[in-house]
C-alpha positions as CSV (number, residue, x, y, z in Angstrom):
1,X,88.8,249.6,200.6
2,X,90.5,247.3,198.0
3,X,90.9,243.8,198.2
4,X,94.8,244.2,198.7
5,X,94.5,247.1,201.2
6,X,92.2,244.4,203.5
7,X,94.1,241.9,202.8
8,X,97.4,243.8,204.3
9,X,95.0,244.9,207.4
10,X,94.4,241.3,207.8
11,X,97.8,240.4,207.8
12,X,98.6,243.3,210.3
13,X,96.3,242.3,213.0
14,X,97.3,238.7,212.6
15,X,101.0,240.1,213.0
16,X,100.5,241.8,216.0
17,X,98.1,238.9,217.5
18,X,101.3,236.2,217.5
19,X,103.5,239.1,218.8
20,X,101.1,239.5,222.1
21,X,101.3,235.9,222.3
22,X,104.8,235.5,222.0
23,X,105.5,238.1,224.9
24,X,102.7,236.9,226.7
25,X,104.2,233.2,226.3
26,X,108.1,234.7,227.5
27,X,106.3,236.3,230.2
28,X,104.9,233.2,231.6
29,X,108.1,231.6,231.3
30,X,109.4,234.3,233.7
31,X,107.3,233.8,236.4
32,X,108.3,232.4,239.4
33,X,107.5,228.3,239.4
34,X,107.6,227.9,236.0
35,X,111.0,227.0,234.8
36,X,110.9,224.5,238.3
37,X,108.2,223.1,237.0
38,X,109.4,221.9,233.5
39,X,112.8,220.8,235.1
40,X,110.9,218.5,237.5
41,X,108.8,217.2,234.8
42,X,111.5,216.5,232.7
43,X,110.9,218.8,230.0
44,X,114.0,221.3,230.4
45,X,114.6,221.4,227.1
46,X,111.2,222.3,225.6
47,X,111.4,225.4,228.3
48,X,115.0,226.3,226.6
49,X,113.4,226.2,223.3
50,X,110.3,228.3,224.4
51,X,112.5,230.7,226.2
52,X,114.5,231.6,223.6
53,X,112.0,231.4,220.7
54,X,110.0,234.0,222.2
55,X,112.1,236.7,223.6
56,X,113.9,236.1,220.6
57,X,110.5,236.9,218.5
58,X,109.8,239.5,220.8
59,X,112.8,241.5,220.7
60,X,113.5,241.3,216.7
61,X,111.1,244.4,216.1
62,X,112.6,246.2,218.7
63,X,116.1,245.6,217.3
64,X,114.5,246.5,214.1
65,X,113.7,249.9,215.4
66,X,116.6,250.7,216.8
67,X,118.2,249.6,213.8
68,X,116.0,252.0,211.5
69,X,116.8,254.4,214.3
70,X,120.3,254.2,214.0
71,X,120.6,254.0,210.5
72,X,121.8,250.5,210.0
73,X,121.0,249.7,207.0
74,X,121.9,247.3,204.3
75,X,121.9,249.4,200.7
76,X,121.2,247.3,197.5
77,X,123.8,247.2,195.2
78,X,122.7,245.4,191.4
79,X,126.2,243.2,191.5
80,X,126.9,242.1,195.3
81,X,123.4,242.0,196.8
82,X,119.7,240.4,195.9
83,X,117.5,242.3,197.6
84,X,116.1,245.5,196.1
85,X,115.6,247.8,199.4
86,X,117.6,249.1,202.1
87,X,116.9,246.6,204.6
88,X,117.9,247.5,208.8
89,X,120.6,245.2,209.5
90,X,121.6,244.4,213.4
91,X,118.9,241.2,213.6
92,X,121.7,239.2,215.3
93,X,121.5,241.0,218.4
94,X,118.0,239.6,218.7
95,X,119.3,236.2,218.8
96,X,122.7,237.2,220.6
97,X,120.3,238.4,223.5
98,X,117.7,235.3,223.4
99,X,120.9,232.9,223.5
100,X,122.6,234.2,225.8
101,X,119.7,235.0,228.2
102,X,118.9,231.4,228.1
103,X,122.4,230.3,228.7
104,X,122.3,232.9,231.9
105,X,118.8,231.1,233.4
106,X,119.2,227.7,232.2
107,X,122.4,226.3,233.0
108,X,125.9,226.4,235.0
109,X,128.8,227.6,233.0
110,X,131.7,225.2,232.7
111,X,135.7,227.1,231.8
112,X,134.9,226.1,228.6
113,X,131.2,227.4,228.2
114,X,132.1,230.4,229.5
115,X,135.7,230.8,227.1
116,X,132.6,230.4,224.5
117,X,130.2,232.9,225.6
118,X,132.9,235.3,226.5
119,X,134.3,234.8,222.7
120,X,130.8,235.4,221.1
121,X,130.0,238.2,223.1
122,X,133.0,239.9,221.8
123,X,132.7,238.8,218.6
124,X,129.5,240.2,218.4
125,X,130.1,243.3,219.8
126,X,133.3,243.7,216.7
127,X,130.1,242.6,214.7
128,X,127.8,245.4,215.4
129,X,130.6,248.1,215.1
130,X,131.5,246.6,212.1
131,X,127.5,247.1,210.8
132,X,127.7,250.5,211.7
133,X,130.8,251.4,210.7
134,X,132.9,248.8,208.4
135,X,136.2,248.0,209.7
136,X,139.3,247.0,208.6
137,X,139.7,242.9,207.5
138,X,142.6,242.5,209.6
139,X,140.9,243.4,212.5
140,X,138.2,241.5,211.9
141,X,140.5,238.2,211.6
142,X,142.5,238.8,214.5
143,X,139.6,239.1,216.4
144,X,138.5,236.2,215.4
145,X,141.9,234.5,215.4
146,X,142.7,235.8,219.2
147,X,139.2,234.5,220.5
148,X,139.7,231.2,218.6
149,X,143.0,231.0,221.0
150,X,140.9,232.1,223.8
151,X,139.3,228.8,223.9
152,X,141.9,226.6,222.7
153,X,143.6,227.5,226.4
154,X,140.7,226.7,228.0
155,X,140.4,223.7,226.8
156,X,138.1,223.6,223.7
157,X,139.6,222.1,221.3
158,X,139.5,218.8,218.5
159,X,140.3,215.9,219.7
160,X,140.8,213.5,216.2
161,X,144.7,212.9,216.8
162,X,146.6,211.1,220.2
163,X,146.6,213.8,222.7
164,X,150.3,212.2,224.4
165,X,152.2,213.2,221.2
166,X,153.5,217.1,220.2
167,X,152.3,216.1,216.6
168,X,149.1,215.0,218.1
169,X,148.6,218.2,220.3
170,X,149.7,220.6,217.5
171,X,147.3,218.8,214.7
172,X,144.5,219.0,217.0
173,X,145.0,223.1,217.5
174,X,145.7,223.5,214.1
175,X,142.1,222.0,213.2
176,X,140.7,223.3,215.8
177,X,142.2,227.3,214.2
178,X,140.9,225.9,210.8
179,X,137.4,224.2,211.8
180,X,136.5,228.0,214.1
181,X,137.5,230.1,211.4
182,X,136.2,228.5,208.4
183,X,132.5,228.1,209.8
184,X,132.2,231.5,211.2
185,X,133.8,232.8,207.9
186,X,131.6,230.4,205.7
187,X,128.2,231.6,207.8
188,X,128.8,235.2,206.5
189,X,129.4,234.0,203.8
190,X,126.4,232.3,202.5
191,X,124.1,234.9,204.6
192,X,123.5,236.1,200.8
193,X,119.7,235.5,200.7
194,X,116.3,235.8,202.7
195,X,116.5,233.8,205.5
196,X,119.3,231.1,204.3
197,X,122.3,231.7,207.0
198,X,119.3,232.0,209.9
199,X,117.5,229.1,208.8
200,X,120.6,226.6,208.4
201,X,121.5,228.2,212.0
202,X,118.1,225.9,212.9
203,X,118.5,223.0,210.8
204,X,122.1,222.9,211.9
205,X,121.6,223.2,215.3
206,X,118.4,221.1,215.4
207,X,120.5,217.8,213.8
208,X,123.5,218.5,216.4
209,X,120.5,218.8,219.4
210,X,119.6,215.2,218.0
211,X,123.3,213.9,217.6
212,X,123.8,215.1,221.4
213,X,120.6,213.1,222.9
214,X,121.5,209.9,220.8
215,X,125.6,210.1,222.5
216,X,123.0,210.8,225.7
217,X,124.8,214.6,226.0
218,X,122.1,216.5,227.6
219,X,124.3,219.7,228.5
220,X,125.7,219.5,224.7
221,X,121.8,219.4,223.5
222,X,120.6,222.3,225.3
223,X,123.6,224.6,223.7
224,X,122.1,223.4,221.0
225,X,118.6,223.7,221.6
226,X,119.1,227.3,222.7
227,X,120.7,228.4,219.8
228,X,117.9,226.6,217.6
229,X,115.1,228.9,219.5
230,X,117.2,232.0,218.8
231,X,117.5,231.4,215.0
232,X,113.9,230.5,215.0
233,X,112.0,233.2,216.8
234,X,114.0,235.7,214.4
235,X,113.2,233.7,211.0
236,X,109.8,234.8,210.5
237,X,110.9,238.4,210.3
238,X,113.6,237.7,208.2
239,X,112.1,234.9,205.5
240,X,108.9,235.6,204.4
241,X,107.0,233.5,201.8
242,X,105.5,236.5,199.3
243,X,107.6,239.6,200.8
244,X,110.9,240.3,201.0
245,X,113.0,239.8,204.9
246,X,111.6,242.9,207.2
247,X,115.3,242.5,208.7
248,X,118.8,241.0,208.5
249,X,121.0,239.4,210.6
250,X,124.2,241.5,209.4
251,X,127.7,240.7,210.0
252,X,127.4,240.4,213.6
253,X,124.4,237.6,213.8
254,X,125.8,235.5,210.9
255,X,129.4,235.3,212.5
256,X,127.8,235.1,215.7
257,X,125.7,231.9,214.8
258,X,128.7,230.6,212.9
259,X,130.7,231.1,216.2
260,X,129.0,229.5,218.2
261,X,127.8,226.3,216.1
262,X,131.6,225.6,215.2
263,X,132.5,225.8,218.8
264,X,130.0,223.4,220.0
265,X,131.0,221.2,217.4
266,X,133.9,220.9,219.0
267,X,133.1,221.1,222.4
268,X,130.7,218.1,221.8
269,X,131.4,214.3,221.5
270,X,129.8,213.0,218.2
271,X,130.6,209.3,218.7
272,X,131.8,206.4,221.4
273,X,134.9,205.6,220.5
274,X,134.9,206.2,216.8
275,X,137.1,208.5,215.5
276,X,135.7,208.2,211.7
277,X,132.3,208.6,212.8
278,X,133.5,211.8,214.9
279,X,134.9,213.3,211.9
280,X,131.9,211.9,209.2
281,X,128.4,213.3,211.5
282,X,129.9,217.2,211.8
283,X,131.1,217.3,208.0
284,X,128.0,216.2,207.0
285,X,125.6,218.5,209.4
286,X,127.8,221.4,208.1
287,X,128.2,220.0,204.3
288,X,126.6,222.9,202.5
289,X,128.5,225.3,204.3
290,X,131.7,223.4,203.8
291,X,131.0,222.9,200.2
292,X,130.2,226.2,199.6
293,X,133.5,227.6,201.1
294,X,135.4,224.8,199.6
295,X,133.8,225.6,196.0
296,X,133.9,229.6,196.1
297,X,138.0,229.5,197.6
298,X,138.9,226.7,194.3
299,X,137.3,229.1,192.0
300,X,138.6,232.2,193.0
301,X,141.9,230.9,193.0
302,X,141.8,229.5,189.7
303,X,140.1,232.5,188.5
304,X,143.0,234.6,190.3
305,X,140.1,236.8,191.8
306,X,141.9,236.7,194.9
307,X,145.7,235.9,195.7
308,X,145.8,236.7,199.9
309,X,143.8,235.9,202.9
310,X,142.7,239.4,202.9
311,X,141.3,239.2,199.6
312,X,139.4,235.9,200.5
313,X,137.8,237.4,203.1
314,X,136.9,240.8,201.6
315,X,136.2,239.5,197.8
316,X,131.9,239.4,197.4
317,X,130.6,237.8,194.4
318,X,127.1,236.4,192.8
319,X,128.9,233.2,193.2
320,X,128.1,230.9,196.0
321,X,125.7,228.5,196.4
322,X,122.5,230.5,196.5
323,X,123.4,232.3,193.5
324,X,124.2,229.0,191.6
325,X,121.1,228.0,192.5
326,X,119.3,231.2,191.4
327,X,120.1,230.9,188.4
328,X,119.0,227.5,188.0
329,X,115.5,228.1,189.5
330,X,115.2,232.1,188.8
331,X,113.7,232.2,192.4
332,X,115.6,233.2,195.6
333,X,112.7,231.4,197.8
334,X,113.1,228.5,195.8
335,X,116.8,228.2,196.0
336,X,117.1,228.8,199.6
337,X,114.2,225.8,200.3
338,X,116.6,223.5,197.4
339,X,119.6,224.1,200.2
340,X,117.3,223.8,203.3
341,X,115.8,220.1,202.1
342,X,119.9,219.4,201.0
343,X,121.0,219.9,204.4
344,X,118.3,218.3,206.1
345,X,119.1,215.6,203.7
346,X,122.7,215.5,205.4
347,X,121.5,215.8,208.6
348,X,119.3,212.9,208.6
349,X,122.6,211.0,207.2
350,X,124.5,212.5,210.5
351,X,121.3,210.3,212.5
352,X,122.0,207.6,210.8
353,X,125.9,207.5,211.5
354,X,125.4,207.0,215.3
355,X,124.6,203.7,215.1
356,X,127.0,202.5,212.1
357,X,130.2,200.5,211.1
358,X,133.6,202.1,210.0
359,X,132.6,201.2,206.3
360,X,129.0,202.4,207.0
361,X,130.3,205.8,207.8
362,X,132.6,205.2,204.8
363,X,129.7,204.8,202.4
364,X,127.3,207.7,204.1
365,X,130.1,209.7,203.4
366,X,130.7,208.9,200.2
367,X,126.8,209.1,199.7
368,X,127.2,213.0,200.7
369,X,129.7,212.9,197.6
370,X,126.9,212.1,195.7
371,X,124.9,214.5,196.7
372,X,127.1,217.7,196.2
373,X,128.4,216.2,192.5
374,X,124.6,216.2,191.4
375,X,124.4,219.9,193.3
376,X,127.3,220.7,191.3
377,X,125.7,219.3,188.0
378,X,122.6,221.4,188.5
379,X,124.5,224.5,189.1
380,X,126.7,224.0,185.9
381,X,123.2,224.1,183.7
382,X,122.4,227.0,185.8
383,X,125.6,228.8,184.7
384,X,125.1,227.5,181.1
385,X,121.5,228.9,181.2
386,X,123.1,232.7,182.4
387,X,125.2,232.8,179.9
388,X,122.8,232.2,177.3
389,X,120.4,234.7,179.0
390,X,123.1,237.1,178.4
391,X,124.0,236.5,175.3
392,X,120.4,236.6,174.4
């Protein structure tokens, strides 16, 4: 046998070795006692995380399957996608189930929580027949328009202007419409690459699980803790180091994750009694995604690519972040790591904004600038180095 054949039996059996141990692992956490046990000792939130790591982990090849089964697959195509096989799409049910599963055992729904789940259960569901069968852009928007109401009347909303004023209510619902949208939109947007959308689901969620223990929000850190496992278990499967993603999340996971994140975001409390902090820690956690969006919609419009809404939404190019990047480093695995350690980077800026001044927050901001300008620098010698390829 050659020394790549045993090498890929290796890997195999090491494979399969973690799976047993992850569903061995979910099982225990089923069994009667356990959960009790963690809550009394104080460590509810590790058994959140464990839960829905593993039956997230353990239900990925299975969704896999089913996917291959069903035909759901993701075709390459040499302008609007990177990868160079069809690929089974449908990984976000994986994480839909995991979440929502540890949601169901773990906690007691609130109006709002429930407005939430009930919101990202349908939007998933439109997510999955969309994957299967593509449907139209304005249906996808009005979905998500409708369920963005749905949670606005029960209560979910921002709260950054005077809540006793009709300018004040209307500007807080407005954002709230804007905030929603634009990170569930900007998720599927950047899920361009291996393992970039899932993977800022977990550093996202992971610095907005910190944020919530420091404002001493357990309820708000679980949510987030929960969603962090999800992302996680199904990572492995879909960033590998020296193969390409076994699965991907597809339009239902990555405007599922987006969902969700943006709505805890607002559900949460990010300060006490600082309104510029509250609006500073959640731009920075979500400043790639924000800057991507922001950079892609200025382009396009100045480059009259698109001209609608509709076209915004439907228009796929090799020019967000990733790609920038990619052409910069001429490696996918290396630009998606260069946009993990950035919004860590902003994320461990987020920390630091709990325990700051007006003018602190002011100058961490500005410091977030900073970092995007020199992102943008990088990605216009990127650009320049294209071109010459090109030419060349």
């Amino acid at each position: 046998m050659s020394p790549s054949k045993v090498s890929s039996t290796r890997r195999t059996k090491v494979q399969i070795a973690i799976y047993v141990l992850a569903v061995l692992l979910f099982i225990f956490l089923c069994l009667p006692g356990t959960r009790l046990f963690f809550r009394q000792e104080g460590y509810r939130w590790f058994f959140i995380f464990l839960f829905s790591a593993s039956l997230s982990f353990a239900l990925t090849p299975l969704v896999k399957a089913m996917a291959l089964r069903l035909k759901a697959l993701d075709y390459p195509d040499r302008y609007r996608k990177v990868h160079e096989s069809p690929t089974p799409i449908l990984g976000g049910v994986a994480i839909y189930i995991a979440f929502t599963s540890s949601l169901l055992v773990n906690f007691v729904l609130d109006a709002g929580m429930k407005a939430i789940l009930l919101g990202a259960t349908l939007l998933m569901v439109v997510g999955v027949i969309n994957d299967l069968q593509h449907l139209s852009t304005s249906f996808r928007l009005s979905t998500q328009f409708l369920i963005t109401t749905l949670l606005i009347s029960y209560g979910v909303t921002l709260n950054l202007f005077p809540k006793d004023s009709l300018w004040g209510l209307m500007g807080n619902i407005g954002l709230t419409y804007i905030w929603i949208l634009g990170i569930t939109n900007a998720f599927n947007f950047i899920d361009g690459m291996d393992g970039l959308a899932a993977g800022l689901g977990v550093i996202t969620s992971f610095f907005m699980g910190i944020v919530a223990f420091q404002t001493n929000q357990p309820y708000f850190g679980w949510l987030a803790i929960a969603t962090l496992g999800s992302c996680l278990g199904f990572l492995p499967f879909n960033f590998k180091p020296h193969q390409p993603a076994e699965i991907f999340l597809g339009d239902s996971g990555s405007n599922f994750i987006g969902f969700i994140l943006a709505a805890f975001a607002v559900k949460g409390e990010w300060a006490d009694n600082n309104p510029l902090v509250s609006l500073t820690a959640p731009l920075l956690i979500f400043g790639v995604l924000i800057y991507d969006m922001a950079h892609i919609t200025i382009a396009r419009i100045a480059q009259k690519k698109v001209t609608t809404l509709r076209q915004w939404v439907e228009y796929v190019g090799r020019d967000h972040i990733h790609h920038r990047m990619e052409s910069l480093f001429r490696s996918k695995k290396l630009s998606v790591l260069f946009i993990y350690l950035v919004s860590i980077c902003l994320g461990l800026t987020a920390i630091v904004l709990r325990y700051a001044r007006s003018l602190d927050a002011l100058i961490l901001l500005a410091q977030g600038v900073v970092v995007f300008v020199i992102i943008t620098i990088l990605e216009r010698e990127g650009n320049r180095r294209e071109r010459r390829r090109k030419k060349n």
